[in-house]
mmCIF file of the N, C-alpha and C atoms, coordinates in Angstrom:
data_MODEL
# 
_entry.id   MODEL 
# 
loop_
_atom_site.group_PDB 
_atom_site.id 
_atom_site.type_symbol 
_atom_site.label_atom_id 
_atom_site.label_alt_id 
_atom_site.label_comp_id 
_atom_site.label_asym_id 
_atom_site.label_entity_id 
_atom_site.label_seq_id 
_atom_site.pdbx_PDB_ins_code 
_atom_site.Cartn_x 
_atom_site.Cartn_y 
_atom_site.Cartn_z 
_atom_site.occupancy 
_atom_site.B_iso_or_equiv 
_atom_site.pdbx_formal_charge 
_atom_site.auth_seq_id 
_atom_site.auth_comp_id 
_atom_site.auth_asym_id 
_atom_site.auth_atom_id 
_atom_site.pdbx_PDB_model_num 
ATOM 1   N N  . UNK A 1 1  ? -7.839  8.887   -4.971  1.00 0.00 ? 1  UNK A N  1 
ATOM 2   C CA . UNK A 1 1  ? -8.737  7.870   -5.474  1.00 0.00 ? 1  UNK A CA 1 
ATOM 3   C C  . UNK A 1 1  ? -8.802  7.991   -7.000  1.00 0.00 ? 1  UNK A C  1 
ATOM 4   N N  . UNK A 1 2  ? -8.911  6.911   -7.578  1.00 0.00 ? 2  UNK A N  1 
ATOM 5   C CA . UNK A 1 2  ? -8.775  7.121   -9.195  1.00 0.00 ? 2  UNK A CA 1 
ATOM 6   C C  . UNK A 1 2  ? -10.339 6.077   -9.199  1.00 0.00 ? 2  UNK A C  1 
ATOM 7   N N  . UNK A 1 3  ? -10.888 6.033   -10.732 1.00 0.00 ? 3  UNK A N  1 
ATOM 8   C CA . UNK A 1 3  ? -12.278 5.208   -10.991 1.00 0.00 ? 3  UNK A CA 1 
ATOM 9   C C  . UNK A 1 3  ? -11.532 3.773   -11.758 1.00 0.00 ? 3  UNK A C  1 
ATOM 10  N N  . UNK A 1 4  ? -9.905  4.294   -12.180 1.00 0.00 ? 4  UNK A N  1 
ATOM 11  C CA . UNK A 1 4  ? -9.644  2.861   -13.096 1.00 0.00 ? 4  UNK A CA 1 
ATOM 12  C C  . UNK A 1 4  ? -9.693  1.581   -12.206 1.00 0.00 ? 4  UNK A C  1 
ATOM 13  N N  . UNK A 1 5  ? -10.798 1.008   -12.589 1.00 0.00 ? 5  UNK A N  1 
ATOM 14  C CA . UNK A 1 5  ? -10.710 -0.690  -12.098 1.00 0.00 ? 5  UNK A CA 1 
ATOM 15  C C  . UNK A 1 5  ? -9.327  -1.740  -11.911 1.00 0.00 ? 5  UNK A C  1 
ATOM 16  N N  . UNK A 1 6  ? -9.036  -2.667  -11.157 1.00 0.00 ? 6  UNK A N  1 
ATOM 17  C CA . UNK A 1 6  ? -7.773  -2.930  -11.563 1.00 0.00 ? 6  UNK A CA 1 
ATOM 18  C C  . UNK A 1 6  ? -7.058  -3.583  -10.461 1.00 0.00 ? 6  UNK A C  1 
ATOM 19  N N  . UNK A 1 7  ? -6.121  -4.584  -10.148 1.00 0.00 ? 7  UNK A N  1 
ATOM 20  C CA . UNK A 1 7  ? -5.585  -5.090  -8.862  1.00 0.00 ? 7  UNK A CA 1 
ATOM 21  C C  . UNK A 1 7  ? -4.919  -3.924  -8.153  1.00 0.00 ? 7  UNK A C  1 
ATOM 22  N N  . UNK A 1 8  ? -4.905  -4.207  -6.939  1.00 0.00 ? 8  UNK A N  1 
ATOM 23  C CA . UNK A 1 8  ? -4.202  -2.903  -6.008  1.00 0.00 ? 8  UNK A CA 1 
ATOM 24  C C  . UNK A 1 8  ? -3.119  -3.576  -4.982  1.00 0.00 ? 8  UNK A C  1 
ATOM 25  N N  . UNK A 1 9  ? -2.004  -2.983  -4.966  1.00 0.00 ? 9  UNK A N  1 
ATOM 26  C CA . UNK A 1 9  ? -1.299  -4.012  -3.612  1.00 0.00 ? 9  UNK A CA 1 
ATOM 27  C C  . UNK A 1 9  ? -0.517  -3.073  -3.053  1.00 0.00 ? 9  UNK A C  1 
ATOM 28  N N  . UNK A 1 10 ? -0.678  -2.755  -1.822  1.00 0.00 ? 10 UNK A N  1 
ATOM 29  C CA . UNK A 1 10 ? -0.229  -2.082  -0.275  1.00 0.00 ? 10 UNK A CA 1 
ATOM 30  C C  . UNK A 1 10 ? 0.747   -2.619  0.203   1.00 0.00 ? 10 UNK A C  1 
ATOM 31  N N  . UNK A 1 11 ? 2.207   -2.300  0.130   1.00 0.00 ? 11 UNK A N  1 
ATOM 32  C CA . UNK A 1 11 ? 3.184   -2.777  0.794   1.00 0.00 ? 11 UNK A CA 1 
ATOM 33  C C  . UNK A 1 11 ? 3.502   -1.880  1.992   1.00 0.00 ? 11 UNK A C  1 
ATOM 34  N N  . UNK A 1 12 ? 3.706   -2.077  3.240   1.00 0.00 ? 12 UNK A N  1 
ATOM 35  C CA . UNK A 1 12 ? 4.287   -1.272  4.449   1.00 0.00 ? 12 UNK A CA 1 
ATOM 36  C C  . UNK A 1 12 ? 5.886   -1.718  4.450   1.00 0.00 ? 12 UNK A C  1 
ATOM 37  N N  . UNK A 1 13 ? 6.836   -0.801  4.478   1.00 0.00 ? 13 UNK A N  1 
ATOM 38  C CA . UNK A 1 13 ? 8.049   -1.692  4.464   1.00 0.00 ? 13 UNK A CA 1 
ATOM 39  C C  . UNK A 1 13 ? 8.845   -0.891  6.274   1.00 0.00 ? 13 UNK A C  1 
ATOM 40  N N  . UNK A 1 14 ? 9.846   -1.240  6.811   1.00 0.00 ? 14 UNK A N  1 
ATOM 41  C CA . UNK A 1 14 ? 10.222  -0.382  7.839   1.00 0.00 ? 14 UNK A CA 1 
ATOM 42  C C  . UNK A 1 14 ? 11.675  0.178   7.226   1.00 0.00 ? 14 UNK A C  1 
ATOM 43  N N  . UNK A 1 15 ? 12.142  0.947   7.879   1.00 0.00 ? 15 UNK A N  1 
ATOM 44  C CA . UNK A 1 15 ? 13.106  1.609   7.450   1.00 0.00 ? 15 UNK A CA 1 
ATOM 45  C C  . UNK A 1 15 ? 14.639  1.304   6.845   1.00 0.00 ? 15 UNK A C  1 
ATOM 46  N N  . UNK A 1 16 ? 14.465  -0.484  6.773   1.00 0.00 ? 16 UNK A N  1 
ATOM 47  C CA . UNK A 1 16 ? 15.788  -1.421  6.402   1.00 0.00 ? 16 UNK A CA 1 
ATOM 48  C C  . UNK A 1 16 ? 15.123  -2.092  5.569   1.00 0.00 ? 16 UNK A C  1 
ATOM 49  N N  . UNK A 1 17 ? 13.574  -1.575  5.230   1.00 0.00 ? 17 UNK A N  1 
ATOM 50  C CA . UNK A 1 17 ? 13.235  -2.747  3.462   1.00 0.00 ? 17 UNK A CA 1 
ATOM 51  C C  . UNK A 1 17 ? 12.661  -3.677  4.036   1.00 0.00 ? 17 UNK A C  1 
ATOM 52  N N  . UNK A 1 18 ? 12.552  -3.684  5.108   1.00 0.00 ? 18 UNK A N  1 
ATOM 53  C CA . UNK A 1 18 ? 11.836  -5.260  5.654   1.00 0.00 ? 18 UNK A CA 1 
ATOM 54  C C  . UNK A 1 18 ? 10.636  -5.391  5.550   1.00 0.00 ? 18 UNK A C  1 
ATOM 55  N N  . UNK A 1 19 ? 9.691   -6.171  4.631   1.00 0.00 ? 19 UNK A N  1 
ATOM 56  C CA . UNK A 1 19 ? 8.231   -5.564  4.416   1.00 0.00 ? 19 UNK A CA 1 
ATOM 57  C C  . UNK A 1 19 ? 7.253   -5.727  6.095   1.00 0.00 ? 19 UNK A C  1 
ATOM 58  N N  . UNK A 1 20 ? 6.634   -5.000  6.365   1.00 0.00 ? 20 UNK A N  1 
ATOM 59  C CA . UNK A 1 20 ? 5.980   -5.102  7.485   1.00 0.00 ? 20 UNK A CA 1 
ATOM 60  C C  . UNK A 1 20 ? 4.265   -5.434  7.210   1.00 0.00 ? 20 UNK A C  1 
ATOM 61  N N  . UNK A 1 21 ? 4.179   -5.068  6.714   1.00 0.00 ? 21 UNK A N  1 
ATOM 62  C CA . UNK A 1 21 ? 2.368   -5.729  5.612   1.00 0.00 ? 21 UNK A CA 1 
ATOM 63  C C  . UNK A 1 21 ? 1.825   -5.586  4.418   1.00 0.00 ? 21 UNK A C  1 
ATOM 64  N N  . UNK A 1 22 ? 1.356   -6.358  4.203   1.00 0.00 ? 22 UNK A N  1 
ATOM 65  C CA . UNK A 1 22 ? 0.401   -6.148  2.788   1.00 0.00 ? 22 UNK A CA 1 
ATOM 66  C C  . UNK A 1 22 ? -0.311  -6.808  2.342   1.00 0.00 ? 22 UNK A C  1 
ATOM 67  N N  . UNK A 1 23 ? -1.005  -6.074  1.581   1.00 0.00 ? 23 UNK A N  1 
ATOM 68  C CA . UNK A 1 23 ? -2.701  -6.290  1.009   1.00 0.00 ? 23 UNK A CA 1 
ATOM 69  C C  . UNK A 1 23 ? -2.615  -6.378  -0.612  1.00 0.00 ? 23 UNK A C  1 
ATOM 70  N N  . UNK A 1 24 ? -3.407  -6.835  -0.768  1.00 0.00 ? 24 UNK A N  1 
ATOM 71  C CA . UNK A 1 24 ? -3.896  -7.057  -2.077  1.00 0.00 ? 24 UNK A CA 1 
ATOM 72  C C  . UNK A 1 24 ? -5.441  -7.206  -2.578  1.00 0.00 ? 24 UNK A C  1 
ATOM 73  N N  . UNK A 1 25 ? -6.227  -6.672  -3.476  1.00 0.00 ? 25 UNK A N  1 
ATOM 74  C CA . UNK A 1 25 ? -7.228  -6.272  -3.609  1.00 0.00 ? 25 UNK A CA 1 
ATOM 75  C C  . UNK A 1 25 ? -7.775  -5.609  -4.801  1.00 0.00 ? 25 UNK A C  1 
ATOM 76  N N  . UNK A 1 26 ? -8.950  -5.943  -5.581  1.00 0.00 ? 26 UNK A N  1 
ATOM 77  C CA . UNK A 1 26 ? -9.291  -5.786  -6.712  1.00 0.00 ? 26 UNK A CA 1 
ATOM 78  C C  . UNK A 1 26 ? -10.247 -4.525  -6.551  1.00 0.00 ? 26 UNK A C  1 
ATOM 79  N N  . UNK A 1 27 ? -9.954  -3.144  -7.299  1.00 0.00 ? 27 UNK A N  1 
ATOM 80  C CA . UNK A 1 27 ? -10.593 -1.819  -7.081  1.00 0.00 ? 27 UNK A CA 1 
ATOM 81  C C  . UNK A 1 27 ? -11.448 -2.181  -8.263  1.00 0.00 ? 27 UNK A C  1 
ATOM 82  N N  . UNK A 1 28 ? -12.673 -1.761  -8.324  1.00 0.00 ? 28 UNK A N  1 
ATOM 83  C CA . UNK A 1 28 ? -14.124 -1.837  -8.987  1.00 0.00 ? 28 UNK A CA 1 
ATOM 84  C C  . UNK A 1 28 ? -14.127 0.011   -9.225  1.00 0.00 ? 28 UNK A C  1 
ATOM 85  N N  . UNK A 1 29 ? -13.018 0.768   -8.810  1.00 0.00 ? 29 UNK A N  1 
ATOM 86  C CA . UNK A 1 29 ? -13.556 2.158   -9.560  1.00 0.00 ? 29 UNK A CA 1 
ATOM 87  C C  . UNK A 1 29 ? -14.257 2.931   -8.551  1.00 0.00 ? 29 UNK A C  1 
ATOM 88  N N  . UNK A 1 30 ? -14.523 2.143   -7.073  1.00 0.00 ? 30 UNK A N  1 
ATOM 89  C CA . UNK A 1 30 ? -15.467 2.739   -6.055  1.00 0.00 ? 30 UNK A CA 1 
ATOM 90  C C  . UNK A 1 30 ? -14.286 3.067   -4.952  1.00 0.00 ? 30 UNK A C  1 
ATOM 91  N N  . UNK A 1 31 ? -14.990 4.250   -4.104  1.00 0.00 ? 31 UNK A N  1 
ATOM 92  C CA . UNK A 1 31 ? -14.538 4.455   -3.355  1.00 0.00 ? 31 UNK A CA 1 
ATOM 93  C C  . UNK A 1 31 ? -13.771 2.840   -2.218  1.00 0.00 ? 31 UNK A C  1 
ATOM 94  N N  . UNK A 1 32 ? -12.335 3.442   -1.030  1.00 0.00 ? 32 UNK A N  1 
ATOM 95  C CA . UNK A 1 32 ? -12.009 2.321   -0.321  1.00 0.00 ? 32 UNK A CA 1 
ATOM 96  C C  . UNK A 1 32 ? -10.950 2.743   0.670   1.00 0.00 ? 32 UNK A C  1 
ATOM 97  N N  . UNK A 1 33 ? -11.666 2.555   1.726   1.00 0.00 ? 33 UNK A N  1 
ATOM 98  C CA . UNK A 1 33 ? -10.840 2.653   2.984   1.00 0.00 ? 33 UNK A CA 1 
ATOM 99  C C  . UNK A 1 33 ? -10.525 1.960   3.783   1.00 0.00 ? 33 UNK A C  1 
ATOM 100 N N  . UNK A 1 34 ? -8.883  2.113   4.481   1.00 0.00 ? 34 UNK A N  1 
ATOM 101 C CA . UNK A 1 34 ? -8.105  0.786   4.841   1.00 0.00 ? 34 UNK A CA 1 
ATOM 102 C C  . UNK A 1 34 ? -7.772  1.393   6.085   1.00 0.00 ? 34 UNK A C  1 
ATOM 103 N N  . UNK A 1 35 ? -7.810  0.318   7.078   1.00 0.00 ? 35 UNK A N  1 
ATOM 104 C CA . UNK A 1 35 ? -7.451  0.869   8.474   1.00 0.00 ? 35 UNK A CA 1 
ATOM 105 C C  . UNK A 1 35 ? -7.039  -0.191  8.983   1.00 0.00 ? 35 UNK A C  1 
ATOM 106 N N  . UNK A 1 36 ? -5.217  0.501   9.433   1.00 0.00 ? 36 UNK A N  1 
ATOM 107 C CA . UNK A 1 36 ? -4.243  -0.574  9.529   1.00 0.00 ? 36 UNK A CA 1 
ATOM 108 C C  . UNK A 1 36 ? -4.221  -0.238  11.324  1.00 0.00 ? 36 UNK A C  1 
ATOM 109 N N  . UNK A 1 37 ? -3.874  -1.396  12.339  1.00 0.00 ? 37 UNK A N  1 
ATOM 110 C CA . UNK A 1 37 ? -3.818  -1.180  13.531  1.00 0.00 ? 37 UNK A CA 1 
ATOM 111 C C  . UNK A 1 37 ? -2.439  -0.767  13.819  1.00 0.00 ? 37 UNK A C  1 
ATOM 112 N N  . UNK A 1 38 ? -0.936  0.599   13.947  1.00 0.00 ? 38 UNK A N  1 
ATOM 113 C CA . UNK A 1 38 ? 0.235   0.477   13.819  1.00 0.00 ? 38 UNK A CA 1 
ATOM 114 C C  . UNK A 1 38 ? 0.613   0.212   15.006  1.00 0.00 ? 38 UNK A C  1 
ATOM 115 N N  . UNK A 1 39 ? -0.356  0.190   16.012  1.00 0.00 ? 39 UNK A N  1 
ATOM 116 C CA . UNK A 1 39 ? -0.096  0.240   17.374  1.00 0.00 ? 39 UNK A CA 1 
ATOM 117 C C  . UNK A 1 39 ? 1.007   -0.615  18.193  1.00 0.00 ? 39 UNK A C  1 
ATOM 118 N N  . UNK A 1 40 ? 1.243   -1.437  17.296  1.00 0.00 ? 40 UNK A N  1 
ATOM 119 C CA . UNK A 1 40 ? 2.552   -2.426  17.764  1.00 0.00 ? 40 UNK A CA 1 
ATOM 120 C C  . UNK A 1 40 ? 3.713   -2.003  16.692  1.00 0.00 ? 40 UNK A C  1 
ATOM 121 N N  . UNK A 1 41 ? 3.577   -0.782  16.212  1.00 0.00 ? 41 UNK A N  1 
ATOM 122 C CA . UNK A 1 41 ? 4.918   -1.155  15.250  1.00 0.00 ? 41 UNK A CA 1 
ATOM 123 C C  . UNK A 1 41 ? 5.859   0.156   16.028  1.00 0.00 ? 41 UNK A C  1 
ATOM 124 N N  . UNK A 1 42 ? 7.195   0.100   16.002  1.00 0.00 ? 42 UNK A N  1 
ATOM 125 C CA . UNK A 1 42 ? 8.015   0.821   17.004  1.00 0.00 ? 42 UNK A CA 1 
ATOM 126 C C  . UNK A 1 42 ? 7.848   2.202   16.328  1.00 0.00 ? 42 UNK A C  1 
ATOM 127 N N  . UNK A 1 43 ? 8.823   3.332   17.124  1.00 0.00 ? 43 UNK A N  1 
ATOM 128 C CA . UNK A 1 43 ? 8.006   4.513   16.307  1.00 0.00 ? 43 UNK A CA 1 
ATOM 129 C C  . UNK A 1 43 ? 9.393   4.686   15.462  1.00 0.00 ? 43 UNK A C  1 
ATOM 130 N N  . UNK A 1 44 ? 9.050   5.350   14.545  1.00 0.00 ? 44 UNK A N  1 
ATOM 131 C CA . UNK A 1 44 ? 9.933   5.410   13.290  1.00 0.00 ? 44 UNK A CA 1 
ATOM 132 C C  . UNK A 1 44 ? 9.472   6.001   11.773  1.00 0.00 ? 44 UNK A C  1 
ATOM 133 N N  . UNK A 1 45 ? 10.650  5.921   10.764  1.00 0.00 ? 45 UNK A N  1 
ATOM 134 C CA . UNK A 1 45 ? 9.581   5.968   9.434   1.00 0.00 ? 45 UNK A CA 1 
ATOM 135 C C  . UNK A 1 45 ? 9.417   4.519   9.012   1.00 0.00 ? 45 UNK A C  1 
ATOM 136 N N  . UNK A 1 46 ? 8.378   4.680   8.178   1.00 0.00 ? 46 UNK A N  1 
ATOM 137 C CA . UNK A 1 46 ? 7.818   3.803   7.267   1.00 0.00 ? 46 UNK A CA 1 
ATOM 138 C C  . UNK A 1 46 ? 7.736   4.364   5.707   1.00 0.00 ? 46 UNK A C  1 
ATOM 139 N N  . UNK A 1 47 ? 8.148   3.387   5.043   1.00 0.00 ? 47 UNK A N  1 
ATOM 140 C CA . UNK A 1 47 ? 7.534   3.108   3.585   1.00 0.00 ? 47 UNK A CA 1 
ATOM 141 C C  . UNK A 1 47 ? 6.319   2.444   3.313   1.00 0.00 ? 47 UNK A C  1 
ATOM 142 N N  . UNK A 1 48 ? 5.461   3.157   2.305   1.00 0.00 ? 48 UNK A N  1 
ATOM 143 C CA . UNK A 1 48 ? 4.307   2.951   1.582   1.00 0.00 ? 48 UNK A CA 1 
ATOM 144 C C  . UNK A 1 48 ? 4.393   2.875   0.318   1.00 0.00 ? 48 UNK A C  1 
ATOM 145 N N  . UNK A 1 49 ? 4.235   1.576   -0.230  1.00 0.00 ? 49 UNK A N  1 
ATOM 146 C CA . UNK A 1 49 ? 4.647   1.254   -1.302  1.00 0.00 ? 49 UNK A CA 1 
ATOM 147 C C  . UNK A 1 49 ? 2.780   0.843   -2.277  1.00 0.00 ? 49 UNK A C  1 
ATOM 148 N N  . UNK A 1 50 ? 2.407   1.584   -3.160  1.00 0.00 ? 50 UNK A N  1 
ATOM 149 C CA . UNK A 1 50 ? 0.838   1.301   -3.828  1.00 0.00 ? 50 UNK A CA 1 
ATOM 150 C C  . UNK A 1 50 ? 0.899   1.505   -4.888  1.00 0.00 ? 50 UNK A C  1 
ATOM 151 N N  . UNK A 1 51 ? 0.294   0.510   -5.508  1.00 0.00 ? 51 UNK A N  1 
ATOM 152 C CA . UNK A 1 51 ? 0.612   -0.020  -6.573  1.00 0.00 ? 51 UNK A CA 1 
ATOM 153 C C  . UNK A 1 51 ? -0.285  -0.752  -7.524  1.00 0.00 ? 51 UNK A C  1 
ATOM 154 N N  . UNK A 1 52 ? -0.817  0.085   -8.791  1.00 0.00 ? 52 UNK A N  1 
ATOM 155 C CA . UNK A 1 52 ? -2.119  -0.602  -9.283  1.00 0.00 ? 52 UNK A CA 1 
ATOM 156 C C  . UNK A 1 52 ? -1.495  -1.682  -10.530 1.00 0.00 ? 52 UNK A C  1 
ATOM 157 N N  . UNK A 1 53 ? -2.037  -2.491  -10.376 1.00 0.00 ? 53 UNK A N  1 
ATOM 158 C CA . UNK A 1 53 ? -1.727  -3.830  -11.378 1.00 0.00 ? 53 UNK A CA 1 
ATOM 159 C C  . UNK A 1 53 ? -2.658  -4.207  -12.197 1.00 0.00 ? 53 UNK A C  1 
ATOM 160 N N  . UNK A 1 54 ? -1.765  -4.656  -13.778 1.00 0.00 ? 54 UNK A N  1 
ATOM 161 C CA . UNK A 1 54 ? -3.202  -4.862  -14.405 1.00 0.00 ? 54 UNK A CA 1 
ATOM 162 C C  . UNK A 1 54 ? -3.611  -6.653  -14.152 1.00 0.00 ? 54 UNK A C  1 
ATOM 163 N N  . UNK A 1 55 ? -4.623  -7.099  -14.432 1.00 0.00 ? 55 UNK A N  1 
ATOM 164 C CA . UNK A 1 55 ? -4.943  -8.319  -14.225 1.00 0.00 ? 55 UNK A CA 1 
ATOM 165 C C  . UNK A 1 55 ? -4.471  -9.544  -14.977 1.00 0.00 ? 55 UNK A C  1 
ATOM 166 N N  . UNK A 1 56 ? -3.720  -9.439  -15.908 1.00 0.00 ? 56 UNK A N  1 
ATOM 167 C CA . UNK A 1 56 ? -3.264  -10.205 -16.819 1.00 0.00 ? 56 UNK A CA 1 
ATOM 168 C C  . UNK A 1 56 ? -1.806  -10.682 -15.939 1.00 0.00 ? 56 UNK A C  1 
ATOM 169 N N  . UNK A 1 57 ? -0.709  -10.015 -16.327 1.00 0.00 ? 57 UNK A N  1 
ATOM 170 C CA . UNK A 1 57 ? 0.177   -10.211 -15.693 1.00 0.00 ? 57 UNK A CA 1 
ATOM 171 C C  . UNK A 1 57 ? 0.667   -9.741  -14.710 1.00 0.00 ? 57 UNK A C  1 
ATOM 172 N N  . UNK A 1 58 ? 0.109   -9.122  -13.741 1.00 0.00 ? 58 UNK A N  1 
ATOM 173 C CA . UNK A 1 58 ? 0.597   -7.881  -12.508 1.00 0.00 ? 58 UNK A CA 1 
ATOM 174 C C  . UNK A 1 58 ? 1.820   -6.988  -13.265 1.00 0.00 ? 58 UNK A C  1 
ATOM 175 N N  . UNK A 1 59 ? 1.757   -6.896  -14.240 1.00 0.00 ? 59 UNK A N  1 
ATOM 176 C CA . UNK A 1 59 ? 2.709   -5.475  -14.118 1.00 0.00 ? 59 UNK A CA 1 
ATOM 177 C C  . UNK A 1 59 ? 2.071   -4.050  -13.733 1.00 0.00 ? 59 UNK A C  1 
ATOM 178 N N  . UNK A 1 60 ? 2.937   -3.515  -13.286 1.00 0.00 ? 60 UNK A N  1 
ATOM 179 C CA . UNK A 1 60 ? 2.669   -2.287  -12.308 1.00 0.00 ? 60 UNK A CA 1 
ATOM 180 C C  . UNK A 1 60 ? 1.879   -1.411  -13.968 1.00 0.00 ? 60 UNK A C  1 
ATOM 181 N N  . UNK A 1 61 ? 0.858   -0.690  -13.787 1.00 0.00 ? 61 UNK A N  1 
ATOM 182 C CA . UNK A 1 61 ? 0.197   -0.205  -14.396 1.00 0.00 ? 61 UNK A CA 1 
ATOM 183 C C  . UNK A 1 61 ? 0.512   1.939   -13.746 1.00 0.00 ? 61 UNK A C  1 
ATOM 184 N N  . UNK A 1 62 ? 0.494   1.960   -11.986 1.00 0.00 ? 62 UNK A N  1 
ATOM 185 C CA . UNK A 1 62 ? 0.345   3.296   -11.697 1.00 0.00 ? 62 UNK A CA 1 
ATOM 186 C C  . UNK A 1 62 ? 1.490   2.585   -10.454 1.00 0.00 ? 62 UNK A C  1 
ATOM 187 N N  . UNK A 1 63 ? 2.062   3.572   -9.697  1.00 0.00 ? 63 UNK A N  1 
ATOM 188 C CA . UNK A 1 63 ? 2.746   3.263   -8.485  1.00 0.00 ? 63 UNK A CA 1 
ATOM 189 C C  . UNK A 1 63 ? 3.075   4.480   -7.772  1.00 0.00 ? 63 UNK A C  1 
ATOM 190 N N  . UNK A 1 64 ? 3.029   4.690   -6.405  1.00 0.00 ? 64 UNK A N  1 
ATOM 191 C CA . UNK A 1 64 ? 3.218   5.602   -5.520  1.00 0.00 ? 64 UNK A CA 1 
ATOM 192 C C  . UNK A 1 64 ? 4.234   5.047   -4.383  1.00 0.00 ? 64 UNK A C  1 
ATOM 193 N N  . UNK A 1 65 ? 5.182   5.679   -3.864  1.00 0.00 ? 65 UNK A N  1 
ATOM 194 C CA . UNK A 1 65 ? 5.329   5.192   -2.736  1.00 0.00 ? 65 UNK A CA 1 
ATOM 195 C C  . UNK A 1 65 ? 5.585   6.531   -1.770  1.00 0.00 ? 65 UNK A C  1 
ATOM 196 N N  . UNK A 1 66 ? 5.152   6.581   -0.563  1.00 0.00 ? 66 UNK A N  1 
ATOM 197 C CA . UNK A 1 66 ? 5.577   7.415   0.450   1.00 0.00 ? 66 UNK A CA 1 
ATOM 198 C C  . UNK A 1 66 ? 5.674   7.135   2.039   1.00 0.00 ? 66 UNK A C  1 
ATOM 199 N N  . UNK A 1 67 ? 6.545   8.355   2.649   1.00 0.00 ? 67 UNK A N  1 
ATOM 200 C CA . UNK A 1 67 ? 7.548   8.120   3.445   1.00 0.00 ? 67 UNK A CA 1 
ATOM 201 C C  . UNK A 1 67 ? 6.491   8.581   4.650   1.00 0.00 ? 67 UNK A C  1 
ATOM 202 N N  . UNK A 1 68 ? 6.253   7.965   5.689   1.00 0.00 ? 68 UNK A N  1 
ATOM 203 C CA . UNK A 1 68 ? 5.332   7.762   6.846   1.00 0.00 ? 68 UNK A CA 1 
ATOM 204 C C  . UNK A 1 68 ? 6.286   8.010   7.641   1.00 0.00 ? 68 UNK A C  1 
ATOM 205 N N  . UNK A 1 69 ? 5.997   9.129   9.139   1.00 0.00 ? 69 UNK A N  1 
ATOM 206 C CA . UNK A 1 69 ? 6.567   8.788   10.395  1.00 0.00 ? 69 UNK A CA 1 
ATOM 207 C C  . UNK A 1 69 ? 6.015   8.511   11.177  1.00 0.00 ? 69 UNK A C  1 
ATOM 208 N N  . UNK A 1 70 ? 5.522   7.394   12.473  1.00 0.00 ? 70 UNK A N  1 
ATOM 209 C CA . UNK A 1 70 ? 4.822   6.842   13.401  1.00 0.00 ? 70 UNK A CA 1 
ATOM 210 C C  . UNK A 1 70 ? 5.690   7.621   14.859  1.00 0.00 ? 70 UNK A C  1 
ATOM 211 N N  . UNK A 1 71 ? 4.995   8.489   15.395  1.00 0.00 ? 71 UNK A N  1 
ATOM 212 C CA . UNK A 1 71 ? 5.528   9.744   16.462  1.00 0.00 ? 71 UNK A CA 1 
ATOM 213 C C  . UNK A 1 71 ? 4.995   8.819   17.528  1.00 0.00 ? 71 UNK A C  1 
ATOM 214 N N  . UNK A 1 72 ? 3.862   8.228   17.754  1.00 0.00 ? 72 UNK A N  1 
ATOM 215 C CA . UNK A 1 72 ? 3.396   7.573   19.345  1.00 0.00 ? 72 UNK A CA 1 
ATOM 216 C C  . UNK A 1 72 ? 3.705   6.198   19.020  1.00 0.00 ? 72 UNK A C  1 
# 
């Protein structure tokens, strides 16, 4: 969790780049928790692609991405 204010966008991708969801959402600096249902997605890895944007032009300001495995 960081306090910098700022657009936020959640990409899920599956293991061939194919995006599988995403969000978008303006962080105020406060805490935020996201609860995705994966229960239909096959088991495998996933990419997590997050990504803080500034408000002017969305350029990527911070970015993370990491590698998820879905076992059930």
């Amino acid at each position: 969790m960081h306090t910098n204010s700022g657009k936020i966008k959640i990409e899920i991708f599956d293991i061939q780049g194919k995006l599988v969801k995403e969000i978008v959402y303006y962080h105020f600096g406060l805490g935020r928790t996201e609860r995705w249902d994966f229960s239909k997605l096959a088991q495998g890895a996933y990419i997590i692609v997050i990504q803080q944007l500034n408000g002017v032009g969305n350029s990527v300001v911070k970015k993370g991405t990491f590698k998820v495995l879905k076992i059930k």
